[in-house]
N, C-alpha and C positions, 0 to 999 in steps of 0.2 A: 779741679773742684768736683766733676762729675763722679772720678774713682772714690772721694771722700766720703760724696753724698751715698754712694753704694756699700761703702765700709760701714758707713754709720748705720744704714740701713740692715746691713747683713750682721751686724753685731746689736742691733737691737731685737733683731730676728730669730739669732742665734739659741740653739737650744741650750738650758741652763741644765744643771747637774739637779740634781734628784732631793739635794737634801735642800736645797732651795724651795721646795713646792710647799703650797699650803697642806697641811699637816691630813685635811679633807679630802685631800685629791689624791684621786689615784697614781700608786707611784710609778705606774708605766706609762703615763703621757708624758710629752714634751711641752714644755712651756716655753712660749715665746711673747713676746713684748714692745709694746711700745706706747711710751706716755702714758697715759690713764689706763691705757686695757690690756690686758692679760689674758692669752688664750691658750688651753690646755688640748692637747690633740695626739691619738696615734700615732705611730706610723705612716698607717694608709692615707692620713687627714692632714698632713703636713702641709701637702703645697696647698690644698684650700685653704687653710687656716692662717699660710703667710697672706695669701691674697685677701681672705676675708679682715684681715688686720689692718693692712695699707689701706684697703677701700676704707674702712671706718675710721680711721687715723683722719685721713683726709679731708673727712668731712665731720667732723668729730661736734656737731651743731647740730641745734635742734630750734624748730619755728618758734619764734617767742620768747625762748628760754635762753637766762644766761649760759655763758659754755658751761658743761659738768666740770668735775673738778673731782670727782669721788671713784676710785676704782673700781674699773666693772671686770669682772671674771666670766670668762666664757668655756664651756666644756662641748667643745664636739665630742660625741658618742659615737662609735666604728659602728654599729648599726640598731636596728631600730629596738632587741632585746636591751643593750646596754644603757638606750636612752630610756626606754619606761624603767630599768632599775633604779637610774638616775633621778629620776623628775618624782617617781614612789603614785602613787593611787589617787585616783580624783582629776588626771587629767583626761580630755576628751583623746580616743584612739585616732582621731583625725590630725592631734596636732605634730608639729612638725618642729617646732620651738615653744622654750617656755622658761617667762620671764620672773625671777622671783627679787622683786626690789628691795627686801627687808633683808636679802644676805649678797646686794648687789651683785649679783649670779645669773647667767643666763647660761640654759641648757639645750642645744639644740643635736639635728641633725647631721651624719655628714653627706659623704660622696656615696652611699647605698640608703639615699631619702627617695630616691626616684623622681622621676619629670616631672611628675603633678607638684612636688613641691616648692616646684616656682624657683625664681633665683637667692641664692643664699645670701646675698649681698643684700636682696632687698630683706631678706627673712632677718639677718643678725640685725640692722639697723629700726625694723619697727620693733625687735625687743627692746634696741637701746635705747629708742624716744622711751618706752617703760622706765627706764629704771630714771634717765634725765626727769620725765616729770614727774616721777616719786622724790627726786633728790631736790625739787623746787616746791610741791603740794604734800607732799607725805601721801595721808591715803585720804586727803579731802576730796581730790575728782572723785563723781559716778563712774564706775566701771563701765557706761556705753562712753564716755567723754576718754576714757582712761585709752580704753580699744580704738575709738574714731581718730584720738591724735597720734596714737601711735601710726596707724594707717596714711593717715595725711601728713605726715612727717615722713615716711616712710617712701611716700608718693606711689600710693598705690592706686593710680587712676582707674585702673581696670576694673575695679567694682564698681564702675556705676554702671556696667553692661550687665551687671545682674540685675541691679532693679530694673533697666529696660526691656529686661527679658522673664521676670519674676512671674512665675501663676499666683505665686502663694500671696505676694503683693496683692494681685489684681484682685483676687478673694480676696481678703482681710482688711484690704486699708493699708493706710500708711499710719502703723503703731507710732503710741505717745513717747515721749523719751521713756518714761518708766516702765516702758511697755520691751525696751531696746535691751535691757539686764537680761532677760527670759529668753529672747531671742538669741542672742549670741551665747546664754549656756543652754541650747536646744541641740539638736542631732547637726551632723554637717550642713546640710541643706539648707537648714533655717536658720545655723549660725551665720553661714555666708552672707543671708539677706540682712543678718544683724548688723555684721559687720559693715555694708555697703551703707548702711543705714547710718550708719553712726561718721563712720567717713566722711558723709555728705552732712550729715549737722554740722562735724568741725570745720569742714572745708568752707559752709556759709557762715560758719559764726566769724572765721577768720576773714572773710571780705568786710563786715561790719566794720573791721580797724584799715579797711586801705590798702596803701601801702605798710603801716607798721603793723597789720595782718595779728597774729594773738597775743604781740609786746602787750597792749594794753588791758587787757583782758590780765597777762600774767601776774601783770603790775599792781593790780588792784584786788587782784584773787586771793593772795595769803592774809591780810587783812580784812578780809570779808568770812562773814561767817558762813556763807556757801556761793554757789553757781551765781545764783537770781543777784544774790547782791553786788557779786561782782559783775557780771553784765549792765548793773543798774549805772555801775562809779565807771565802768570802761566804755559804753556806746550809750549808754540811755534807752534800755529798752529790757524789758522784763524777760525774766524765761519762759514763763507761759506766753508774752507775746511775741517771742521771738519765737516758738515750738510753731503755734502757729501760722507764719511767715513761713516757715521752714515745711509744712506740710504742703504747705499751698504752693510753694515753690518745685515740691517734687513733684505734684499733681502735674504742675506748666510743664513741666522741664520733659518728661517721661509722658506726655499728649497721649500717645494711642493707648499707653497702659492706663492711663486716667482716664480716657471713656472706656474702657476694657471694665473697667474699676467702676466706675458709672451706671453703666450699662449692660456688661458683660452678665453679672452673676444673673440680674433680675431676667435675662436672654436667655442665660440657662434655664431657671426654674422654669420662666414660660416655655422652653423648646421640651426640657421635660414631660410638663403637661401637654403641652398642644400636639406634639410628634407622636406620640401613641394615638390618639383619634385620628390623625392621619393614615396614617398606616392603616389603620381599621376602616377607615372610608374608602381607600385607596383599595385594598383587599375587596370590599363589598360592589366598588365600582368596577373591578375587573372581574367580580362574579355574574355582575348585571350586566356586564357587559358579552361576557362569554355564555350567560343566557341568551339574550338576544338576537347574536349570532347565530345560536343552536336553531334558535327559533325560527328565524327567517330563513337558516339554511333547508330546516322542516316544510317550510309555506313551498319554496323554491321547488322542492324536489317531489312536493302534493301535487301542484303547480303543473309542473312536468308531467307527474303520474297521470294527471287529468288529462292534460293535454294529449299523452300519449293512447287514453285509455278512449275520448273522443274521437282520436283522428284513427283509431280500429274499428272503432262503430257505425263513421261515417264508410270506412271500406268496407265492413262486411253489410252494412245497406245496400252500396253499390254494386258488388256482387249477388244478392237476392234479385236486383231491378235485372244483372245481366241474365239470370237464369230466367228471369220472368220472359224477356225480348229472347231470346233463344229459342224456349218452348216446343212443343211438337209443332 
């Protein structure tokens, strides 16, 4: 049974002949397969692209959503030239994948993305929560709800040590959801905060259902005419008051950056102001200071002068008195 399970495997693996491939796709990749996904790959991207395949096969789910069912097409690019030819203009030079749901298509990197790019497994599976909740919502989520689920599907826990560690945070506040679209198309920096940002919306909106986490939410969402109403028919609770909840939660949750946030800027402006007259008091006190000394080292050494200049007076007196008692 084992050697079977391996045949089946290596024959769904198996590279197909050329006149096979979508008529769009370059004809020097190899295509390999299994079940719903399809992935097109180099040479040099082979063994990643069997692996990245199995990984995804295997967990081919997505939080809330019924299984896919629609073919997702994946193109590894042998490096980063071949991928911006691919993906064309208007993406950010940061990314690293890019999901396009209206031609269920996903574009990414391969084996010359570099380390920063994180794990590929975790990379192809938050495109594929893309295209799953495009093939259940179309294009009714906000693009912060669209980015945050992909991420918390994705289980990308590790963004919330951005917002624990955010300046731009601590200046700014914690932005409104409409505020979260801006943010995640901004430079890397502030994307990344968008991103964590939005993560953490879906990850609490998804406790509101429990255990059945954003079944219910899904369930009521394509029949609603957006977010708020489905929130309304899924937990009872508005989107402005659940945004809300969700601010004040990350205020709790992130404590030192919430008094940082509090406290911190209005500490700057005052250190601003007050620390330049310091400095200048301090400069002026160690001028008066370094007078004073001059001063008293001046009394000291008068002082001396005198004393010196007395106790010669009182000897050349003395000697007058001895010439006087000498005398003829």
């Amino acid at each position: 049974m084992a050697r079977l399970a391996l045949l089946a495997l290596w024959l769904c693996c198996a590279p197909a002949p050329a006149a096979s491939q979508d008529p769009a796709i370059p004809a020097d990749l190899t295509r390999i397969s299994d079940g719903r996904l399809v992935i097109y790959a180099g040479e040099s991207n082979l063994g990643l692209a069997r692996n990245l395949l199995a990984d995804a096969v295997s967990r081919d789910s997505f939080p809330g959503l019924p299984r896919p069912v629609i073919r997702a097409t994946i193109l590894i690019a042998a490096n980063e030239s071949q991928f911006r030819e691919w993906i064309g203009p208007g993406i950010p030079e940061w990314g690293i994948a890019v999901a396009f749901p209206e031609q269920h298509r996903i574009v990414m990197q391969g084996r010359d993305a570099g380390a920063d790019a994180g794990d590929p497994r975790v990379t192809l599976r938050h495109e594929l929560a893309h295209l799953a909740l495009h093939e259940r919502m179309g294009a009714a989520a906000p693009h912060w709800f669209d980015e945050g689920y992909a991420s918390y599907a994705a289980g990308e826990w590790g963004r919330d040590e951005i917002l624990a560690s955010s300046f731009v945070l601590a200046i700014r506040g914690t932005p409104r959801f409409a505020g979260l679209d801006s943010l995640i198309s901004a430079g890397s920096a502030r994307a990344s905060q968008g991103y964590a940002l939005a993560h953490r919306a879906v990850a609490d909106m998804a406790a509101l259902g429990n255990e059945r986490g954003l079944a219910l939410l899904f369930q009521h969402w394509p029949g609603s005419r957006n977010l708020d109403e489905a929130l309304r028919r899924a937990y009872g609770v508005t989107l402005d008051g659940f945004e809300d909840t969700w601010r004040k939660s990350i205020r709790r949750r992130y404590g030192v950056l919430a008094l940082f946030t509090d406290v911190g800027f209005a500490g700057l402006v005052l250190a601003l102001v007050v620390v330049p007259f310091w400095i200048a008091r301090r400069r002026r006190d160690r001028g008066r200071f370094r007078a004073l000394v001059a001063a008293d080292e001046l009394a000291d050494r008068r002082e001396r002068e005198s004393a010196i200049a007395t106790l010669l007076g009182e000897v050349e007196q003395m000697g007058g008195r001895d010439d006087q008692i000498k005398g003829p």
